[in-house]
C-alpha positions as CSV (number, residue, x, y, z in Angstrom):
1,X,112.8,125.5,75.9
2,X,109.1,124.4,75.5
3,X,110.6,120.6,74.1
4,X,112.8,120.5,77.4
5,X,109.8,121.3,79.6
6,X,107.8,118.8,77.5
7,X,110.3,116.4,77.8
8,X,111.0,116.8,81.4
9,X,106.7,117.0,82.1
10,X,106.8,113.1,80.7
11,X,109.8,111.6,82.1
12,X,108.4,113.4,85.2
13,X,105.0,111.3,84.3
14,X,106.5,108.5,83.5
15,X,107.9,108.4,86.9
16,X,104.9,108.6,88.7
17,X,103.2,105.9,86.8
18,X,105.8,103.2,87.6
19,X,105.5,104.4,91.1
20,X,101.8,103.6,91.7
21,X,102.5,100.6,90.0
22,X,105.1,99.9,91.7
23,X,102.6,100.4,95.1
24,X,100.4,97.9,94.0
25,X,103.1,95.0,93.2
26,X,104.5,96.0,96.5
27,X,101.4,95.2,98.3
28,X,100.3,92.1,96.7
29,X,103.8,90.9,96.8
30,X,103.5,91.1,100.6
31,X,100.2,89.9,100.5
32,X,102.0,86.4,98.9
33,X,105.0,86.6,101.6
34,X,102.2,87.0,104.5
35,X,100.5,83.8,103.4
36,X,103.5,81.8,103.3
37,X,104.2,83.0,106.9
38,X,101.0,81.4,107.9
39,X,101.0,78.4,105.8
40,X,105.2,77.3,107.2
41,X,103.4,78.3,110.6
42,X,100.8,75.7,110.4
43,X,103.1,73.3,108.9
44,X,106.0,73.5,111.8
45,X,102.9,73.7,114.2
46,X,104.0,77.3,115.8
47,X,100.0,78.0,114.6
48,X,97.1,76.2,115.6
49,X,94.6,76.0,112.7
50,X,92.3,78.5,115.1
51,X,95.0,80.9,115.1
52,X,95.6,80.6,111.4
53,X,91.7,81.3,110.6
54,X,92.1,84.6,112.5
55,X,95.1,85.3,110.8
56,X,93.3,85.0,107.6
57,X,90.5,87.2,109.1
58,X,93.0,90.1,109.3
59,X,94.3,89.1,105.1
60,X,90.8,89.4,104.4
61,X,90.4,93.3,106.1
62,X,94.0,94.0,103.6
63,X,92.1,92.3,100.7
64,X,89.1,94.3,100.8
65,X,91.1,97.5,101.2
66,X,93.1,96.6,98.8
67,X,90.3,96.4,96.1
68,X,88.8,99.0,97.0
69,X,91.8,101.9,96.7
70,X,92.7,99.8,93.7
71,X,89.7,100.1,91.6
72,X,90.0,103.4,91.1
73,X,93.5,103.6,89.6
74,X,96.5,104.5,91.3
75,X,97.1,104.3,95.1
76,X,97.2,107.7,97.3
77,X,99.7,108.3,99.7
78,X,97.1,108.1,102.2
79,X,95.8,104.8,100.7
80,X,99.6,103.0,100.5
81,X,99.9,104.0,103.8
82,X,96.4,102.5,105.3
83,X,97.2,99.5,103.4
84,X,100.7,99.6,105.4
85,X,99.3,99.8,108.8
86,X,96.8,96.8,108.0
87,X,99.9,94.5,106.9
88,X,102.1,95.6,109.9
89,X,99.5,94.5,112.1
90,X,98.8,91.4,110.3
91,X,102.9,90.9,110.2
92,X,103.2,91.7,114.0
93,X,99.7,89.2,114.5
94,X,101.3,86.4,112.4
95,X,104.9,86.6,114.6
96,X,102.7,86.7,118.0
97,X,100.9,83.7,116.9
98,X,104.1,82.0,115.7
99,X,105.8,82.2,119.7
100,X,102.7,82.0,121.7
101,X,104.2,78.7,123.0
102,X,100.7,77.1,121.9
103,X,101.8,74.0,119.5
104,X,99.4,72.9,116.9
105,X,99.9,69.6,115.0
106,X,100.7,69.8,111.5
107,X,100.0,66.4,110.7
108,X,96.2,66.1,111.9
109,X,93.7,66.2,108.4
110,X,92.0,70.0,109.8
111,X,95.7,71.6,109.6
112,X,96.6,69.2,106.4
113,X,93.5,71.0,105.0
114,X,94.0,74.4,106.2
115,X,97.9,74.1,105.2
116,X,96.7,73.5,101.5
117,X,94.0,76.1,101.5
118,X,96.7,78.7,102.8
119,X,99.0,77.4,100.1
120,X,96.6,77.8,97.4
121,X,95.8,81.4,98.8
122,X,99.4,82.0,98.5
123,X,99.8,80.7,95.2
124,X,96.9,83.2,93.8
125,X,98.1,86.4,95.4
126,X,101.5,85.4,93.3
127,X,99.3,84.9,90.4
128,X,98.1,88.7,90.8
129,X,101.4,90.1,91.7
130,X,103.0,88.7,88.5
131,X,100.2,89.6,86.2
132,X,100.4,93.6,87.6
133,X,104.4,92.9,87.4
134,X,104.0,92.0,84.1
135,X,101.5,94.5,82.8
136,X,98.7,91.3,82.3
137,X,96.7,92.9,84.4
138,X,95.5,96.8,85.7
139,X,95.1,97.8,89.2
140,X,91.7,97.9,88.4
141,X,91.7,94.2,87.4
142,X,94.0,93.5,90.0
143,X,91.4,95.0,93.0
144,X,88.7,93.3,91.9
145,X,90.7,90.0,92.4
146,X,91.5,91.2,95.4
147,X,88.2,91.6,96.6
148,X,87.9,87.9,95.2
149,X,90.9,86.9,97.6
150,X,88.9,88.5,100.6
151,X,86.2,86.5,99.7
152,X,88.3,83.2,99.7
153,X,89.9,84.6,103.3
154,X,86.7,84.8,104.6
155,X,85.8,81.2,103.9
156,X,89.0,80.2,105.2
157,X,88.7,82.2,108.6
158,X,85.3,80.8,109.1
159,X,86.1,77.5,108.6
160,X,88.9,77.5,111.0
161,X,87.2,79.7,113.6
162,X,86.7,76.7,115.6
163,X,89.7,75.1,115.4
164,X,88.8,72.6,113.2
165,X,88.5,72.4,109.5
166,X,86.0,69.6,107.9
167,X,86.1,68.1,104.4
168,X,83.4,69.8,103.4
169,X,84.2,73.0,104.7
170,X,87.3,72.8,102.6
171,X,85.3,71.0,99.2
172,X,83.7,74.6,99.7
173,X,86.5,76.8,99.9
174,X,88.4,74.9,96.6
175,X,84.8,75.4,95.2
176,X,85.6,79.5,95.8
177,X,89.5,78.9,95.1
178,X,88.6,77.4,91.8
179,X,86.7,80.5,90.6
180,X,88.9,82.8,91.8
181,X,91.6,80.5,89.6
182,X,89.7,80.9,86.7
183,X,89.3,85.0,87.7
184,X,92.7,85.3,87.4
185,X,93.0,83.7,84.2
186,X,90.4,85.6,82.4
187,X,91.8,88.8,83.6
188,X,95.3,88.1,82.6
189,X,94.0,86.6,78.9
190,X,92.1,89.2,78.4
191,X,94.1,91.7,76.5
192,X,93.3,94.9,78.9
193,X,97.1,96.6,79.3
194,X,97.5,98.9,82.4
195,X,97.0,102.3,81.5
């Protein structure tokens, strides 16, 4: 009787676990699919590189969330479901912006830049989901380059606020991309298994 309750007490445990984790690859997994909205948006020129920059405003309020419930091990049902709300309204922001009728054009060098900034942003958040996928990294780890990504989506925001992103506004936000690149390395290569 006391093995079967020991037994069902773990299995019970074991449960749980792989649903907070679960929480957290959930939400950066979105994270990624949210920036790829933004970056085909800029690129078929439903978003104007102003509209992308607030878009990235509102990925920066997720991020920051994001590493803050996350540092502190697994996600409440309160915290999954703030964390929710934020991405529905950055979901139901991005498909506003996308048929607003205004037309931005892909081709002009501030959208070319913000497009690849967007990308790279896109790329990272995939970077993080696969290493909590893959155990690489904790949530701890993980929040902590989210709060790196907020940073980044910051930068981006502001560089885009009005409408127009320069060369050097961008040589500054692949400066921040690169470190964050080299975050997610570390973290991943750094032997640290999730709990």
């Amino acid at each position: 009787m006391q093995r079967q309750l020991i037994a069902t007490t773990l299995v019970t445990a074991l449960l749980a676990f792989g649903a907070h984790a679960q929480n957290a690859v959930t939400d950066t997994q979105r994270d990624a699919n949210q920036q790829n909205r933004i970056e085909q948006g800029l690129k078929s020129g439903e978003l104007t590189t102003r509209e992308a920059a607030s878009l990235e405003h509102k990925e920066q309020r997720i991020d920051r969330t994001e590493a803050r419930d996350m540092k502190n091990g697994p996600l409440s049902a309160a915290e999954k479901a703030q964390i929710q709300r934020e991405q529905n309204r950055a979901s139901a922001a991005i498909n506003k912006d996308d048929h607003n009728g205004k037309i931005g054009n892909p081709n002009s060098a501030s959208s070319q830049r913000m497009q690849a900034d967007v990308q790279r942003n896109a790329n990272q958040e995939k970077r993080i989901n696969q290493g909590l996928k893959s155990g690489e990294l904790t949530r701890k780890e993980a929040g902590s380059l989210e709060r790196g990504q907020a940073h980044v989506d910051r930068s981006e925001a502001r560089a885009g606020a009005d409408g127009h992103v320069g060369a050097g506004e961008q040589a500054r936000i692949q400066g921040k991309e690169n470190r964050q690149s080299k975050r997610i390395y570390n973290k991943k290569n750094n032997d640290k298994v999730q709990e």
